[in-house]
N, C-alpha and C positions, 0 to 999 in steps of 0.2 A: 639561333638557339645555342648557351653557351654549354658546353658536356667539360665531366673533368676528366683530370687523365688519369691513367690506370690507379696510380696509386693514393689519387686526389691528394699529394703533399707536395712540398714545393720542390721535391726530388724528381716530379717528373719534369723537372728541366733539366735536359741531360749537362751534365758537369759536376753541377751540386751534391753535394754529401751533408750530411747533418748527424749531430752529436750531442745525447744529453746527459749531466750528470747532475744528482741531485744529493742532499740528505737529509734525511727523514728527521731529526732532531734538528738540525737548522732551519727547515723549513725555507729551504731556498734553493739553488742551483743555478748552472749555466747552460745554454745552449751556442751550440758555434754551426754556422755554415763552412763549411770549408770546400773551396773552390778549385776543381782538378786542375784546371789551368787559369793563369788571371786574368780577369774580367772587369769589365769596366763597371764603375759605379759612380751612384751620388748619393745624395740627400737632403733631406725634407725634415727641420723640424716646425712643429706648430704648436706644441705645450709651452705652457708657461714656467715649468722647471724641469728643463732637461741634466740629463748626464752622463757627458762622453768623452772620446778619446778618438783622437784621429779623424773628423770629422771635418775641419777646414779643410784639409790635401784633396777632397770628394768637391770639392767646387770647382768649376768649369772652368775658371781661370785658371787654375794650380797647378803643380806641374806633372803627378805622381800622374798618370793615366789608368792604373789598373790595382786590384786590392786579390789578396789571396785566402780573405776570411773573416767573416762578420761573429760578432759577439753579443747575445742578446744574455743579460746578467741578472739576477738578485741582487741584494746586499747594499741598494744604495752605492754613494761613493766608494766604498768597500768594494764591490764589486768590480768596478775598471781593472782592479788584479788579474782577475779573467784574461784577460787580452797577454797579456804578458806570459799566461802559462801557453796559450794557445801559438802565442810566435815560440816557441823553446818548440811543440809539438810538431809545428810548420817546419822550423828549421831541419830538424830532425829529420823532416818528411823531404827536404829540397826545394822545397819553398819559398821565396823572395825573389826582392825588388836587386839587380847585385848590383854593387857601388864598390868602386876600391880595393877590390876582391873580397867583400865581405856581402853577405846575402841578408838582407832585412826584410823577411815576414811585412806584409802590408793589413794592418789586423784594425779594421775602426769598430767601436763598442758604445754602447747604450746600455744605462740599468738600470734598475727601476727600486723603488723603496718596497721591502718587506722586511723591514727589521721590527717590527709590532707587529707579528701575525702569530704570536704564540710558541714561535720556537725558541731553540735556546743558542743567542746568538755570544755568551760569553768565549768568545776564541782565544781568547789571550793577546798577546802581541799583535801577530799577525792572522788576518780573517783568509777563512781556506779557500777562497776564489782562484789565488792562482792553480792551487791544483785539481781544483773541479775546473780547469777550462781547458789544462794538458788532458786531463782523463777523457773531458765530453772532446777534445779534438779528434784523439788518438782510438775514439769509439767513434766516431765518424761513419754513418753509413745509407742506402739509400732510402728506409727504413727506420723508423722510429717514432717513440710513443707522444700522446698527444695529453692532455688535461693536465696532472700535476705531476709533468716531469722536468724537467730541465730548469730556462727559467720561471716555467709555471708553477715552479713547483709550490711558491707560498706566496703568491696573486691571490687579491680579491676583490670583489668589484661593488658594488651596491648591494647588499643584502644577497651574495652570492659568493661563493670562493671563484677565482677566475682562474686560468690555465694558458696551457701552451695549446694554441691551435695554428693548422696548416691545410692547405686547400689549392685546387690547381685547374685551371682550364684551358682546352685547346679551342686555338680559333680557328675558324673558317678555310685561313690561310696554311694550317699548320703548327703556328706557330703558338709555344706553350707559357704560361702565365703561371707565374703560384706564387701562393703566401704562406708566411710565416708570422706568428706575431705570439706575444706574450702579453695577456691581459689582466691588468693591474689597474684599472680605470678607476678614477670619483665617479664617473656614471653609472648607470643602468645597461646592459644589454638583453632585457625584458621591458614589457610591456607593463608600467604597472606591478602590482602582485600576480599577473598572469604568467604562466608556464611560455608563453609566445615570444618567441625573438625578434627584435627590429629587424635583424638581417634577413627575416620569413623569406622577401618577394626576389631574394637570390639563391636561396636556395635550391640544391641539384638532389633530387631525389629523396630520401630522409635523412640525409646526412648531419642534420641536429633536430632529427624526429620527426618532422614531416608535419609541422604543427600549423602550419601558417601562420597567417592573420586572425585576433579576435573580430566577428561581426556582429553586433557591429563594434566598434574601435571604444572600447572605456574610456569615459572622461580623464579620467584621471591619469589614464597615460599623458597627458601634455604639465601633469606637476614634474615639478624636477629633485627626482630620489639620487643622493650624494651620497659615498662614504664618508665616515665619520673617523673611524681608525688611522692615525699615520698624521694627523693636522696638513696642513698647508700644503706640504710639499711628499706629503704621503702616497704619492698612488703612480702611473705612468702607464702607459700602451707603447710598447716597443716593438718594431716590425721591419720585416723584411719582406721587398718584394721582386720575384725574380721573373726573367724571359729568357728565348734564347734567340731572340732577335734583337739585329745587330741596331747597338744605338751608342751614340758618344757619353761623354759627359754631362752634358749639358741636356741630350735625349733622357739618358736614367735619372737626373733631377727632374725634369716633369712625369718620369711614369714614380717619381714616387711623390710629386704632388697629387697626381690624380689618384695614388691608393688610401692619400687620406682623408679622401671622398666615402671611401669604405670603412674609417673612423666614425666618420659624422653617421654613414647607412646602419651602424650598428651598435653603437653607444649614444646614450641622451643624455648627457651633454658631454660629447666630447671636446680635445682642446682648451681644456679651460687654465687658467693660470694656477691651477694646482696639479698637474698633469705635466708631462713632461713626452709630450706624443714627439716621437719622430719616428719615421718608414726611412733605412737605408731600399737603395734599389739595386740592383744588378742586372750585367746585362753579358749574358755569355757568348754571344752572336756565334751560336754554331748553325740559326738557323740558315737556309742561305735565301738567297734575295733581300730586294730591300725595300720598305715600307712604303705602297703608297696613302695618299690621302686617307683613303674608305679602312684601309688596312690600321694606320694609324691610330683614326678613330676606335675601331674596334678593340684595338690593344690596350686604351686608357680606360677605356670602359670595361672593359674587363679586368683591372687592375683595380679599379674599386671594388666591382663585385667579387671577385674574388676574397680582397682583403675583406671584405665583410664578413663571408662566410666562415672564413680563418676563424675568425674572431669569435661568431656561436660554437665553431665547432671547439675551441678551444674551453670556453665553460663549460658545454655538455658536455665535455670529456672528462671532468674533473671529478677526482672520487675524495671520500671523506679517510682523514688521519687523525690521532688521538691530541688532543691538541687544540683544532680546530677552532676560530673562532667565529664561522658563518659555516652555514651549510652548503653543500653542492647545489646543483641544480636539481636531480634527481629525488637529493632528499628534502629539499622544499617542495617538489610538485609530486613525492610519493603519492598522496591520494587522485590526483587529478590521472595520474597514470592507470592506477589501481582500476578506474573507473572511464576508465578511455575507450 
């Protein structure tokens, strides 16, 4: 039986710190992890239009072994700026990878398209990314908000505005698991027109309302409801998922294949070639001991549920701004609440 931990965010993996900055008139924002000490990682992409930065050095062949800070962005291609304000933040802070006597920030980023969600994306020249990624760096803390902050902040998913959500679980052995992720999906994270989340049969207590499953299951949950906003290359699910049990390179590229198992548990249809899904993973190995087989298992499986649950709790988080051009969740299922 998996529980989460205290603060059910991916800060209960001790190391981690997190950081959001957003604006209200752009309708977008960044989120940054930043790493007390560096920690090894990989990555997993599975969408069909991704967009990143520093994402080859995270393959097992490569040679970097460890990263000081992950980038989850707004802004589309715009957005990679982020990473840039976020190593200035690093540096500042001591930071990097050191070569030559010069210290380079290890900073890999993902961002996802909200430049059609209603806000006012004219910046002139240069788009303000980099200094929403120094700000959310250097606002860094264990603690921080969920729905439309960071990069959730102008996510939206199938007939729903989406968000930033995070979620965290400890296993058996001790060892702690969480997600991060920004939801920006072509799919559904509902059932249908129903109030009920795909990710229902993960969920820990009511942490995206306690709603379960419809019974019985609507036909209609198996049509396939798509955004329409953004065409082609409009949408993405960006994510991070963290441990603090020890794993190589090659170990955080399968726990973050296995969290985008919790992609597929919580969006209908995710992955698709207008989506740009990828899960960076992390792995801060302060736990101690080392993985067996049953342990193993346990770890990956919790790595999707977990990122499942990231993922409702990230919509249900999400509140409504002037602007807007889908509703929250709250405010599409106002009556079913009312009458609950």
């Amino acid at each position: 039986m998996f529980e989460s931990g205290p603060r059910n965010l991916i800060t209960d993996v001790p190391g981690l710190h997190v950081g959001n900055r957003q604006d209200s008139s752009l309708k977008s924002g960044v989120t940054v992890v930043v790493c007390e000490k560096p920690a090894v990682a990989g990555v997993q992409v599975l969408g069909g239009a991704p967009g990143t930065r520093e994402t080859d050095l995270l393959e097992p062949h490569n040679l970097i072994e460890h990263i000081n800070g992950i980038v989850l962005s707004g802004g589309s291609a715009f957005g990679l700026d982020a990473a840039s304000g976020v190593q200035a933040a690093l540096r500042e802070m001591g930071h990097g990878f050191e070569v030559a006597g010069h210290r380079v920030p290890i900073v890999p980023a993902a961002i996802l398209f909200d430049l059609a969600n209603g806000g006012d994306k004219e910046w002139g020249n240069y788009p303000p990314y980099r200094e929403l990624g120094y700000e959310a760096c250097r606002a860094a803390s264990a603690d921080f908000s969920l729905g439309s902050h960071g990069a959730g902040a102008g996510a939206l998913t199938a007939g729903l505005k989406g968000g930033l959500g995070s979620a965290s679980t400890v296993l058996s052995n001790g060892v702690t698991v969480g997600a991060l992720v920004a939801v920006n999906a072509v799919g559904s994270v509902t059932l249908a027109e129903t109030p009920h989340f795909w990710a229902a049969p993960f969920e820990i207590g009511a942490e995206f309302g306690g709603f379960g499953l419809p019974s019985p299951l609507p036909p209609e949950a198996r049509h396939i409801s798509t955004k329409e906003i953004g065409g082609a290359a409009g949408n993405t699910t960006i994510a991070v998922i963290a441990t603090d049990a020890r794993l190589d390179k090659a170990g955080a590229k399968r726990l973050a294949i296995s969290a985008h198992d919790g992609f597929s548990r919580a969006i209908w249809p995710s992955h698709t070639p207008m989506d740009g899904d990828l899960v960076f993973a992390v792995a801060t190995g302060g736990h101690p001991g080392d993985l067996d087989l049953g342990a193993s298992k346990e770890l990956h499986a919790a790595a999707s549920a977990t990122m499942a649950r990231a993922i409702a709790r990230g919509v249900y988080a999400a509140t409504p701004a002037d602007g807007d051009l889908m509703p929250t969740w709250h405010e599409r299922h106002a009556e079913y609440l009312k009458h609950r």
